[in-house]
Backbone bond lengths (Angstrom), bond angles and torsions (degrees), N, CA, C in turn:
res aa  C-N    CA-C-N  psi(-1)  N-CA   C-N-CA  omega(-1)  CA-C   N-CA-C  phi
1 X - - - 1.459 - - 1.529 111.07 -
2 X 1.508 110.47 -39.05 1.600 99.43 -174.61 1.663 107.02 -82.64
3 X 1.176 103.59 -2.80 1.795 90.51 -176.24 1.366 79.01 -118.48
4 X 1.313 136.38 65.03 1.621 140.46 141.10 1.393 86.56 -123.64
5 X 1.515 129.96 -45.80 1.151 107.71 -158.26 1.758 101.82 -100.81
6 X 1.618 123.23 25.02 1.345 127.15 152.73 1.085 113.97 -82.07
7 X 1.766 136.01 -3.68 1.106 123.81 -145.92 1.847 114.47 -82.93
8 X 1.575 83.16 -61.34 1.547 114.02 169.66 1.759 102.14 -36.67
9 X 1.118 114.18 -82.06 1.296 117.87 167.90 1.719 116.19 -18.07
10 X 1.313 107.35 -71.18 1.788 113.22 156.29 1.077 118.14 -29.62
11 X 1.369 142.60 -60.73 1.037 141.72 -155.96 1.487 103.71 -83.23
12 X 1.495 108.44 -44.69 1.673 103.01 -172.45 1.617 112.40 -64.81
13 X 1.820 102.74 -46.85 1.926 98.43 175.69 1.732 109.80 -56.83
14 X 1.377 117.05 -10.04 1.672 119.64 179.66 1.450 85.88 -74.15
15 X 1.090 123.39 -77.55 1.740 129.98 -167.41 1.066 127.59 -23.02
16 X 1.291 101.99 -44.26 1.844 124.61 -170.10 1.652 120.21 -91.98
17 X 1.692 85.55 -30.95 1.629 79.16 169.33 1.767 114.62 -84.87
18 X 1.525 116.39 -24.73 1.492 116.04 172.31 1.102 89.60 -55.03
19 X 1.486 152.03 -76.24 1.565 157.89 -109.44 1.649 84.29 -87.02
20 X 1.085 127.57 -57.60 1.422 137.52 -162.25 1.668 106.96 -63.92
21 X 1.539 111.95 -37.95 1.248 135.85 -172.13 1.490 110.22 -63.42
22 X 1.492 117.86 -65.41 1.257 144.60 -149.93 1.313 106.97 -101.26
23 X 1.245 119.50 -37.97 1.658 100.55 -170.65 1.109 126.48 -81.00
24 X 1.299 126.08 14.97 1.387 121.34 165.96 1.713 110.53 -76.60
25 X 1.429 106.23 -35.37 1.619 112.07 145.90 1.349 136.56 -6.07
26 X 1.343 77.03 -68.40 2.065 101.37 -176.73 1.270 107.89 -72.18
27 X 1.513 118.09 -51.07 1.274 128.87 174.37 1.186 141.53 -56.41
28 X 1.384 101.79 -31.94 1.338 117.59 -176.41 2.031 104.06 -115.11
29 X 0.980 140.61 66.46 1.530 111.77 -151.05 1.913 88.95 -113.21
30 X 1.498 103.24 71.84 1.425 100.14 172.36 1.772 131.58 -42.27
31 X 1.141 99.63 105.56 1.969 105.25 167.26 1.410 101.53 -36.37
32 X 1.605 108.86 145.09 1.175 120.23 168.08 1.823 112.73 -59.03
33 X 1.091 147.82 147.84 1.217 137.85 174.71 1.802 117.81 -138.35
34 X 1.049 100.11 141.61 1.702 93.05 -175.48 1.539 129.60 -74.96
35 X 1.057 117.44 137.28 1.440 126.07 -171.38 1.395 135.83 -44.68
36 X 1.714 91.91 -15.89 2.022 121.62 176.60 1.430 85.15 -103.80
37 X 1.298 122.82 156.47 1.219 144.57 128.14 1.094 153.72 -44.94
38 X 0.936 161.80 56.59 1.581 176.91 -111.25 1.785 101.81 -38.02
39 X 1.927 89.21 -57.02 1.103 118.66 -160.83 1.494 117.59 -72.27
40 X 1.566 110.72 -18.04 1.294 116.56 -163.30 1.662 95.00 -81.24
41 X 1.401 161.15 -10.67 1.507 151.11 84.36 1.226 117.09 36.23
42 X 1.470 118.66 -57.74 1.477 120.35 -139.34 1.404 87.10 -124.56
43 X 1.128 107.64 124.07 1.674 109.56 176.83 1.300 106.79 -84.71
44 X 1.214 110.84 -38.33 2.084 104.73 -171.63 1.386 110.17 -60.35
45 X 1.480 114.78 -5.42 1.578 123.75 -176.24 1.533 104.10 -86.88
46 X 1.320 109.63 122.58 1.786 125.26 159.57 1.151 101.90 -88.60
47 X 1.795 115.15 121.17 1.576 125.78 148.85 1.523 109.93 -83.39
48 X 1.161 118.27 151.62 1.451 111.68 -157.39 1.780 83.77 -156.11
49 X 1.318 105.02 134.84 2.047 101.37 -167.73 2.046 75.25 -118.20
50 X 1.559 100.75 124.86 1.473 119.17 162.06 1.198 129.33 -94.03
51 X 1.277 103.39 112.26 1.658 106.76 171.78 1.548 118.84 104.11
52 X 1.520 110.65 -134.30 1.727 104.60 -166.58 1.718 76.02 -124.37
53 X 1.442 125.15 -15.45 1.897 114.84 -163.08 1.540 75.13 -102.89
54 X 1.914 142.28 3.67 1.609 120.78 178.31 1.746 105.83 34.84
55 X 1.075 90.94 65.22 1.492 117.87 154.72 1.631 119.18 -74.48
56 X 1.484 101.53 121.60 1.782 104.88 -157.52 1.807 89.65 -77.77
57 X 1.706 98.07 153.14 1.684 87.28 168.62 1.586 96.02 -164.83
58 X 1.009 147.00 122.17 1.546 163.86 -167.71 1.311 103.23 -80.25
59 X 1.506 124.25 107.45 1.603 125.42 149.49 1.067 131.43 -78.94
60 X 1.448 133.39 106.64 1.297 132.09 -145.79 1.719 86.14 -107.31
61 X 1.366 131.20 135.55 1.194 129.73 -179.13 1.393 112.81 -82.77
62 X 1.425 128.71 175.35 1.282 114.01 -177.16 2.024 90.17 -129.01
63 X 1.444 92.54 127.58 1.505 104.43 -172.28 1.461 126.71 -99.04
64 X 1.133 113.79 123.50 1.797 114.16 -174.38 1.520 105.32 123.00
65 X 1.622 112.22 -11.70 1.839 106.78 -169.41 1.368 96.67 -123.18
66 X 1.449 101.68 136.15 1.380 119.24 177.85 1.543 118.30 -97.76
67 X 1.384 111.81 120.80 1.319 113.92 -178.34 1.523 96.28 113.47
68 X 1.869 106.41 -145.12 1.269 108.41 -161.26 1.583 96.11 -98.44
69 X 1.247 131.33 142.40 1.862 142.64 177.55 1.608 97.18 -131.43
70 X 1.731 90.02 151.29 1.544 102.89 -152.55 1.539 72.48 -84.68
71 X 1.830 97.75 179.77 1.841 121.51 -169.87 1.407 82.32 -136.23
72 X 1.616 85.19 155.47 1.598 116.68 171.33 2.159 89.77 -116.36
73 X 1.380 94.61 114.61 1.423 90.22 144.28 1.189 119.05 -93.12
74 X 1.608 128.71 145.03 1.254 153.09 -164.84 1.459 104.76 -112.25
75 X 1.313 120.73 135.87 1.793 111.08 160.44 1.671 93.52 -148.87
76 X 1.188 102.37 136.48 1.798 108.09 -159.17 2.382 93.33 -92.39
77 X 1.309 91.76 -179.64 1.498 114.09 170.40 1.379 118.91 -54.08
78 X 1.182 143.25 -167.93 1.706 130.31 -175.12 1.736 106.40 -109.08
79 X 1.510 103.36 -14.04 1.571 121.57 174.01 1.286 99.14 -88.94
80 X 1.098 157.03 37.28 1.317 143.74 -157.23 1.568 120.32 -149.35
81 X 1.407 142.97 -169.11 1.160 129.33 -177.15 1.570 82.70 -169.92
82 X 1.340 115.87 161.20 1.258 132.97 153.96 1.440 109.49 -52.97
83 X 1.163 114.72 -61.37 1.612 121.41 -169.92 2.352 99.34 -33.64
84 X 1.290 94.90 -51.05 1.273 114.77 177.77 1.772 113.99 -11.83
85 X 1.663 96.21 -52.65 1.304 126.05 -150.90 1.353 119.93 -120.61
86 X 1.248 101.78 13.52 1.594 90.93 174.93 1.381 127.58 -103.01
87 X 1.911 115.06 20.54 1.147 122.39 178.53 1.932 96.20 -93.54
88 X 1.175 115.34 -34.88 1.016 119.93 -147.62 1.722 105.06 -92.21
89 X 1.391 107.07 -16.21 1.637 105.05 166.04 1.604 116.81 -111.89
90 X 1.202 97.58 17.24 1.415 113.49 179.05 1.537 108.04 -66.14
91 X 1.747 88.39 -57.87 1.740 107.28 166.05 1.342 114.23 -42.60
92 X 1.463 129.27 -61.18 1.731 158.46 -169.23 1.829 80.63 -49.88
93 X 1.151 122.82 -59.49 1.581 113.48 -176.82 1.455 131.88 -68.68
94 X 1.499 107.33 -25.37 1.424 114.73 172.78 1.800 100.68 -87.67
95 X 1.507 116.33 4.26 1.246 100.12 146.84 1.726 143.21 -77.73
96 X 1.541 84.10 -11.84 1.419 91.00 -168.42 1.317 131.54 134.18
97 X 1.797 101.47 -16.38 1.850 120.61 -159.60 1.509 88.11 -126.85
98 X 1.424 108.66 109.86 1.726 113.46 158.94 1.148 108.68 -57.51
99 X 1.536 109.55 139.87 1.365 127.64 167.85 1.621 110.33 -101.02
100 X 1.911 109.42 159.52 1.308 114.91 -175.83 1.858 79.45 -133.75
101 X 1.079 111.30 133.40 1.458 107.70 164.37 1.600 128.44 -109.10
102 X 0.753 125.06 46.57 1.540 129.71 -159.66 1.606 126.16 -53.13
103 X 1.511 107.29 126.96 1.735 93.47 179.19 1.085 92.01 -100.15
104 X 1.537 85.60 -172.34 1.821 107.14 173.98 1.572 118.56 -91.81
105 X 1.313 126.17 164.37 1.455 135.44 179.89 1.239 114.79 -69.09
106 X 1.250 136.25 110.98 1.504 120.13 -172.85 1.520 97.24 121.86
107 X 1.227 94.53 -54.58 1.878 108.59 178.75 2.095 120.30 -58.09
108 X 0.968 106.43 140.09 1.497 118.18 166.22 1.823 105.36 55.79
109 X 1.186 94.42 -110.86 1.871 90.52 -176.48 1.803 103.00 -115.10
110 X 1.466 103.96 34.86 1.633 106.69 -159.17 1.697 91.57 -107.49
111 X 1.140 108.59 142.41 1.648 128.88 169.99 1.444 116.50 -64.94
112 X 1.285 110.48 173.48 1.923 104.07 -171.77 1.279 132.45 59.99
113 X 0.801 118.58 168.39 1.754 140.96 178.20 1.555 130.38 -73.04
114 X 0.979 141.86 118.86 1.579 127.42 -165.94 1.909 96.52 -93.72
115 X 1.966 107.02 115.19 0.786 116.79 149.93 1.698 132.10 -147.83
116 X 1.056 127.79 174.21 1.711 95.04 172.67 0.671 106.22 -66.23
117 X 1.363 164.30 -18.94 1.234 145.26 178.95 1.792 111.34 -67.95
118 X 1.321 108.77 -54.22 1.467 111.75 173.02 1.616 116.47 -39.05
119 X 1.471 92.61 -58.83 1.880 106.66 -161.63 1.478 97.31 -73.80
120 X 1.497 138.63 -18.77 1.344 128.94 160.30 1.596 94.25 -64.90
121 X 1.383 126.92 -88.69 1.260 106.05 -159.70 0.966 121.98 -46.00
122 X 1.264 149.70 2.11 2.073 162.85 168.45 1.643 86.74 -63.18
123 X 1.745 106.03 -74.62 1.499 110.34 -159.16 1.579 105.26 -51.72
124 X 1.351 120.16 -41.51 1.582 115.45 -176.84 1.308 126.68 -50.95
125 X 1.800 90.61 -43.09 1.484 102.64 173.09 1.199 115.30 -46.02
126 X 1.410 111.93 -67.88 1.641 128.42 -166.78 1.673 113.69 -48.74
127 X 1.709 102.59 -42.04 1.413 109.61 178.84 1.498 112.04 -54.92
128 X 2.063 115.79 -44.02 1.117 108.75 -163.43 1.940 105.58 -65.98
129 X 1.372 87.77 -40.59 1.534 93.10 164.84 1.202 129.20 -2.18
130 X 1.467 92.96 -98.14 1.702 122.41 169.14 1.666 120.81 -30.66
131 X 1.027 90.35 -58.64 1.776 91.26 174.96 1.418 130.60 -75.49
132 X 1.354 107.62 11.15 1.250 111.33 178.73 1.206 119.16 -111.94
133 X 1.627 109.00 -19.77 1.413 119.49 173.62 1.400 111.79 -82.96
134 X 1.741 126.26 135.48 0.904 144.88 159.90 1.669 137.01 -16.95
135 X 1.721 85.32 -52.35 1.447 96.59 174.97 1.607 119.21 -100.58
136 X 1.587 113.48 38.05 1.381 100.45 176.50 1.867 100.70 -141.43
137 X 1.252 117.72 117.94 1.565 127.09 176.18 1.911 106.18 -46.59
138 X 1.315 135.40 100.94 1.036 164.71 159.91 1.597 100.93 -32.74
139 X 1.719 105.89 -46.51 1.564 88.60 -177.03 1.712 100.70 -103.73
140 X 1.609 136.72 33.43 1.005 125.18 159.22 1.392 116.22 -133.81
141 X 1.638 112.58 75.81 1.532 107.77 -165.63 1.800 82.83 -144.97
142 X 1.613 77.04 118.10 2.024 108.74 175.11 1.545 98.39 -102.37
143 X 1.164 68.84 152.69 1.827 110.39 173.79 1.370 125.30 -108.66
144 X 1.473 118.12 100.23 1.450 118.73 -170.86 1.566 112.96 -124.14
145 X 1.800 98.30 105.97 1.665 89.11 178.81 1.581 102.25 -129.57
146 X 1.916 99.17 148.43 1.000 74.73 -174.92 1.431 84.84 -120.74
147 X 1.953 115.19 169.65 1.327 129.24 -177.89 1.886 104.20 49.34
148 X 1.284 108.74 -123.01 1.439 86.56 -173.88 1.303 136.41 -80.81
149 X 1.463 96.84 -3.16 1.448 124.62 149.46 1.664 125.31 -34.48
150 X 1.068 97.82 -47.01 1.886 106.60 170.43 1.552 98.75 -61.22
151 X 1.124 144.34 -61.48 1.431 144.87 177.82 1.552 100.03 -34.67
152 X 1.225 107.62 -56.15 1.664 101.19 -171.00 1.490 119.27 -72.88
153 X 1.588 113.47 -42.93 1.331 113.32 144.84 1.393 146.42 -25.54
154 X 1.391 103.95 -51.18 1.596 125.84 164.44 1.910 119.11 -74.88
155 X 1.237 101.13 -29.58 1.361 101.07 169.45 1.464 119.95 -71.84
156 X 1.651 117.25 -37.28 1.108 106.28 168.24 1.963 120.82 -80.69
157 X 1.205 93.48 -10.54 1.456 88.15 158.46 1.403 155.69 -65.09
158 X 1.624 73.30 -28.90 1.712 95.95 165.26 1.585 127.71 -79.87
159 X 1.443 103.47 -0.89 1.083 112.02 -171.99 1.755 123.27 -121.19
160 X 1.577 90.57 -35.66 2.099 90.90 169.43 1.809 94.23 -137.67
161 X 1.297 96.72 170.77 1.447 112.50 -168.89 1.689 104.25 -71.07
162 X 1.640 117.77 156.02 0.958 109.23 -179.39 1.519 99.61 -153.15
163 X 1.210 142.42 -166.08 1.655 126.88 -134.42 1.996 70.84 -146.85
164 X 1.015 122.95 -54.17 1.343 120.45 -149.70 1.982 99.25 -160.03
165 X 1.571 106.07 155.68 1.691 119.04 -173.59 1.582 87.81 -141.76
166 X 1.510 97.19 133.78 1.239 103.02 149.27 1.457 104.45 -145.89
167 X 1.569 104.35 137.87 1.035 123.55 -169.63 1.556 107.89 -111.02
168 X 1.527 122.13 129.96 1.525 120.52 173.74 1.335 120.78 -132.79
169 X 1.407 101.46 121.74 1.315 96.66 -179.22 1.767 129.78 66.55
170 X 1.439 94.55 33.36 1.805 104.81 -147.63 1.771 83.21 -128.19
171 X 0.864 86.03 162.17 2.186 118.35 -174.14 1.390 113.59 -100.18
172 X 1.634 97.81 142.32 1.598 110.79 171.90 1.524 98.24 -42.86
173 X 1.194 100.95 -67.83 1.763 120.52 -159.12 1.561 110.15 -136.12
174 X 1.444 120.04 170.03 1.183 120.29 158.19 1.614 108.52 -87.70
175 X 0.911 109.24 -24.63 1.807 115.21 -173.88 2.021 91.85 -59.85
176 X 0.830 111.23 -80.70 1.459 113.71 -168.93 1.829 105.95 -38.96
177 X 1.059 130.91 -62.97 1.198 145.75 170.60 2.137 94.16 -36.54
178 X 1.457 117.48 -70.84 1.072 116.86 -161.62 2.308 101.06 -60.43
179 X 1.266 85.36 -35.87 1.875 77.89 -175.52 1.880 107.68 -50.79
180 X 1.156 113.70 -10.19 1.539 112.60 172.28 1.055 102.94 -76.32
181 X 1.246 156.60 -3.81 1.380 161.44 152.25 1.520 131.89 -78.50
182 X 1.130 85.32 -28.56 1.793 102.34 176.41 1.970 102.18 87.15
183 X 1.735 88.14 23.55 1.866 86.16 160.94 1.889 105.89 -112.76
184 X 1.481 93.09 137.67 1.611 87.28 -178.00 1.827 99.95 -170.85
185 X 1.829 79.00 142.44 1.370 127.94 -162.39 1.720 124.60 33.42
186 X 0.927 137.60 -13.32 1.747 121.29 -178.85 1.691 85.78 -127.65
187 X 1.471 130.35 -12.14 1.459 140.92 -170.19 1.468 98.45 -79.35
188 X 1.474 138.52 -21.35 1.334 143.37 177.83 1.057 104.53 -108.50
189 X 1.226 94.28 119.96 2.098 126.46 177.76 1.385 113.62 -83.23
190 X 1.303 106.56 -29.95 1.754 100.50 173.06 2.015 105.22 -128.74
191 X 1.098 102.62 107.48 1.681 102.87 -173.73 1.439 113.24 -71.65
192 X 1.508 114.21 -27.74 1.430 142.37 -153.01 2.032 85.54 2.18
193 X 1.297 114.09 82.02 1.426 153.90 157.06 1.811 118.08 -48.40
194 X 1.024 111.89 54.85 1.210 132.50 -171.45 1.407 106.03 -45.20
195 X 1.252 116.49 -82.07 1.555 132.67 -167.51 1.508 125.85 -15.37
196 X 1.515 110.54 -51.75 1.212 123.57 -163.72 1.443 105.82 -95.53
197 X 1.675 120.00 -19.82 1.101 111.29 158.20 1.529 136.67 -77.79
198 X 1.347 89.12 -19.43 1.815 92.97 167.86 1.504 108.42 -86.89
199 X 1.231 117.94 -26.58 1.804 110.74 169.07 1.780 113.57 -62.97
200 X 0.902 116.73 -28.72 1.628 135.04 163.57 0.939 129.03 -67.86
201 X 2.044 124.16 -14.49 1.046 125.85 -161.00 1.682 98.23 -103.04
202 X 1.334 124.67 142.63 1.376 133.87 -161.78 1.611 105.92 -102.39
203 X 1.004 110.16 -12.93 1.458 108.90 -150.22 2.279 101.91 -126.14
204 X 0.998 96.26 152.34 1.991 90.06 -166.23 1.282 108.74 -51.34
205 X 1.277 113.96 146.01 1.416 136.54 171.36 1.588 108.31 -114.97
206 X 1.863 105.99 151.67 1.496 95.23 173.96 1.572 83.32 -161.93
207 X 1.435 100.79 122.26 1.440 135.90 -167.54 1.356 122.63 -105.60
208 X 1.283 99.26 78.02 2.117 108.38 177.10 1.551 120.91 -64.75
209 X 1.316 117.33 120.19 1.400 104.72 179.71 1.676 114.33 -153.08
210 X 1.714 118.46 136.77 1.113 106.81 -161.43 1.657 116.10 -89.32
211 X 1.130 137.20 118.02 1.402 144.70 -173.79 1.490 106.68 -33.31
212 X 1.097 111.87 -51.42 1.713 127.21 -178.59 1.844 106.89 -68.90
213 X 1.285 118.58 -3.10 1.291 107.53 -157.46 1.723 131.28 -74.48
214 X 1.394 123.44 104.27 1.408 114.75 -151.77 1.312 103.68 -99.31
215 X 1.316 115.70 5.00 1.700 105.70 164.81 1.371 106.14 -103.73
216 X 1.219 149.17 -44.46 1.062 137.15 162.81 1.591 115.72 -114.57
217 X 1.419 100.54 115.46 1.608 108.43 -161.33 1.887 111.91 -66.50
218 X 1.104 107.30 140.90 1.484 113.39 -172.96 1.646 114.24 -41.10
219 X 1.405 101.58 -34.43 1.420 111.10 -173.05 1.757 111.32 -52.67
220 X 1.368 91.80 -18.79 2.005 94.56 -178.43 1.704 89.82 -81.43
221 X 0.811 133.24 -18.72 1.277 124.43 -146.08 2.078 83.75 -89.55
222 X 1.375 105.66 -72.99 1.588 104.02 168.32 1.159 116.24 -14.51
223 X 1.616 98.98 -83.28 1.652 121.20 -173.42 1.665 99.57 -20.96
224 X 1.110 106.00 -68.07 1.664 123.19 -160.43 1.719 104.14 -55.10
225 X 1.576 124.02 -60.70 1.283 130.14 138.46 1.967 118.33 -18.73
226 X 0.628 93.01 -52.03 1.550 94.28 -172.75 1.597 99.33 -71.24
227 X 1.065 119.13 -69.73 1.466 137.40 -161.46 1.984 95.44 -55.00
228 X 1.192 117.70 -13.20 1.674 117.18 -174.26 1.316 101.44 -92.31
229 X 1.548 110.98 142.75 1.161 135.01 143.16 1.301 136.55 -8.19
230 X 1.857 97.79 -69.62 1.129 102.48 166.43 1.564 101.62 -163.98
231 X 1.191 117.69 103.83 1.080 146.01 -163.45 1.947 129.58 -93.13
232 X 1.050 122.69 168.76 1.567 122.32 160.27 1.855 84.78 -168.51
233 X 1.538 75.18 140.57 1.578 105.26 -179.60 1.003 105.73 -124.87
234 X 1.685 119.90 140.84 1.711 134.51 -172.70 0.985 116.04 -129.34
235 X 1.343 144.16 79.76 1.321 139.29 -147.74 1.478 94.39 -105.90
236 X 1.575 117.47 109.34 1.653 126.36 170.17 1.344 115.69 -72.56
237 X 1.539 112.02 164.77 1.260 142.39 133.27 1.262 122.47 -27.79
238 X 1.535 150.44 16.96 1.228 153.56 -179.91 1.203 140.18 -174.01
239 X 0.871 138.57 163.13 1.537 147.97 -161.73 1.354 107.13 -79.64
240 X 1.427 151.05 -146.62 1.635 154.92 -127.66 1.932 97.43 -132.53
241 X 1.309 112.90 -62.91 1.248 106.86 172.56 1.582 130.24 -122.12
242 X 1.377 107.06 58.23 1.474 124.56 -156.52 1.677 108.96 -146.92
243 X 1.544 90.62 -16.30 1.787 101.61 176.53 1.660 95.39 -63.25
244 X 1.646 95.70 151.70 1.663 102.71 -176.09 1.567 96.37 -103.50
245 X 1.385 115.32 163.28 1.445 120.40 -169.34 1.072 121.94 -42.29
246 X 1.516 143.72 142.50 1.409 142.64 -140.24 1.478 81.05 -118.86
247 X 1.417 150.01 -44.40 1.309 149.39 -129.70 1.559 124.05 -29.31
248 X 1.876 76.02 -68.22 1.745 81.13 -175.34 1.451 118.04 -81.36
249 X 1.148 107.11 6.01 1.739 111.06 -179.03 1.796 95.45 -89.78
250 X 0.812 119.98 -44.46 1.486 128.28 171.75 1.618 104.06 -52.48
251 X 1.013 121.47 -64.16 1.548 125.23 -169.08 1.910 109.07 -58.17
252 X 1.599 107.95 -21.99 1.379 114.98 -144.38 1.748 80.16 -94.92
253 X 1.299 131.49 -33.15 1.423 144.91 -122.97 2.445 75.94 -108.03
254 X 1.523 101.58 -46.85 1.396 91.34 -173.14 1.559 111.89 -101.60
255 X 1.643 118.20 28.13 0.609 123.47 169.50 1.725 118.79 -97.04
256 X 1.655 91.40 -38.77 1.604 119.84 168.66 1.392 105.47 -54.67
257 X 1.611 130.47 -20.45 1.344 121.28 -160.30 1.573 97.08 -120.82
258 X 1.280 105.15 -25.81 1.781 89.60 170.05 1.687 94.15 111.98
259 X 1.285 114.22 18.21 1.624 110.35 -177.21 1.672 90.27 -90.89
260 X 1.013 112.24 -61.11 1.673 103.13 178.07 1.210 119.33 -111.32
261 X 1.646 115.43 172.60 1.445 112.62 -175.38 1.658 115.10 -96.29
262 X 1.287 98.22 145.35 1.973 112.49 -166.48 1.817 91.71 -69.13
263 X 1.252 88.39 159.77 1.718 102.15 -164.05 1.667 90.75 -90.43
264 X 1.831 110.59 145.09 1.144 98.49 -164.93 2.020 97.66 -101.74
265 X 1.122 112.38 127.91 1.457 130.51 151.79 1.727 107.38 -22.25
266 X 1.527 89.59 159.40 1.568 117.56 169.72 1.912 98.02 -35.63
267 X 1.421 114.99 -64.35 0.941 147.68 -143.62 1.903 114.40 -83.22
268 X 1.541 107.86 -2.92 1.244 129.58 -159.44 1.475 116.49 61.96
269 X 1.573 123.45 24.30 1.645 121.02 -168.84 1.354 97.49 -158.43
């Protein structure tokens, strides 16, 4: 009788330690990536190694502006790599707005472990970065993550000042997301806890999210919208990895706010 009624018990400390075990797995499920660099090609590209794990991260310059031009930090999906993305902010720079592309630790040709704890100290790095170099405006440096990318985004938000967030396709929490699994609350090792940092955040937010989206349900996308300051919400045409490039809707959104300057016409206006 007592080892019928050890069983249950058995099975659940089995549960919790797989859940505890494995999901950094799920979470983290780094793409294979190649051993050259994308970037090492492109000379106008700065590799820049972050931190004590030299975390790889691409400074894409911003071309046509003299002096210091605001940055978009970038932090991609959990399937994803920098390499992914460097056609597509290439453009984002010949607008005018330096890019920082940052991976994760563990990720691509980057050192360390992928956890929040890691990918916060990545974002710090990168932030201290930024502000130290000459050619980048200190008070106009965004944060753009998308999917679990918003976690990393938001982590460095919580931590140094930032001009503007945009969040895509990104989650209240990992806790809410993980209770679809039957893992919940002290069972998640990385919360990257969104909510309360965008309710905290002072400064505009602009929240992409696909209507169709079955890995992370739209409702985070609201939530996250709702919970801001001062917000704009874009609710697309598509599901999680099927949304078509956000770029110029991004550029148009910090252009509307005065983070960067509007492209000048035939006409100089």
């Amino acid at each position: 009788m007592t080892a019928l009624l050890l069983l249950p018990l058995i099975a659940v400390a089995a549960w919790a330690g797989a859940a505890w075990a494995l999901q950094r797995s799920v979470l983290f499920p780094a793409p294979p990536a190649s051993s050259v660099s994308p970037a090492a090609a492109r000379p106008s590209i700065e590799t820049i190694l972050l931190g004590p794990d030299r975390v790889e991260s691409w400074f894409l310059p911003a071309q046509g502006v003299p002096g210091h031009a605001p940055v978009i930090v970038f932090t991609h999906g959990n399937g994803e790599l920098i390499d992914h993305w460097i056609d597509a902010f290439s453009a984002v720079a010949r607008e005018g707005v330096s890019v920082l592309l940052v991976e994760y630790p563990g990720y691509g040709r980057s050192g360390g472990t992928p956890s929040e704890e890691s990918i916060t100290r990545a974002m710090l790095a990168a932030w201290d970065t930024l502000v130290a170099r000459p050619d980048v405006d200190s008070d106009r440096i965004i944060a753009w993550g998308r999917s679990l990318g918003g976690g990393a985004a938001c982590a460095l938000a919580s931590h140094r000042e930032l001009a503007a967030l945009v969040l895509e396709s990104s989650f209240t929490g990992v806790r809410p997301l993980a209770r679809r699994f039957g893992i919940f609350g002290p069972l998640v090792r990385d919360p990257f806890d969104n909510l309360p940092v965008v309710s905290e955040f002072d400064r505009p937010v602009l929240v992409l999210h696909g209507e169709r989206d079955r890995i992370i349900p739209v409702e985070h996308g609201v939530a996250l919208d709702r919970a801001a300051r001062d917000s704009e919400l874009v609710l697309l045409p598509c599901g999680h990895n099927d949304c078509p490039w956000q770029g110029e809707r991004v550029l148009e959104f910090l252009r509307r706010r005065g983070m960067i300057a509007r492209a000048e016409g035939p006409n100089g206006g």
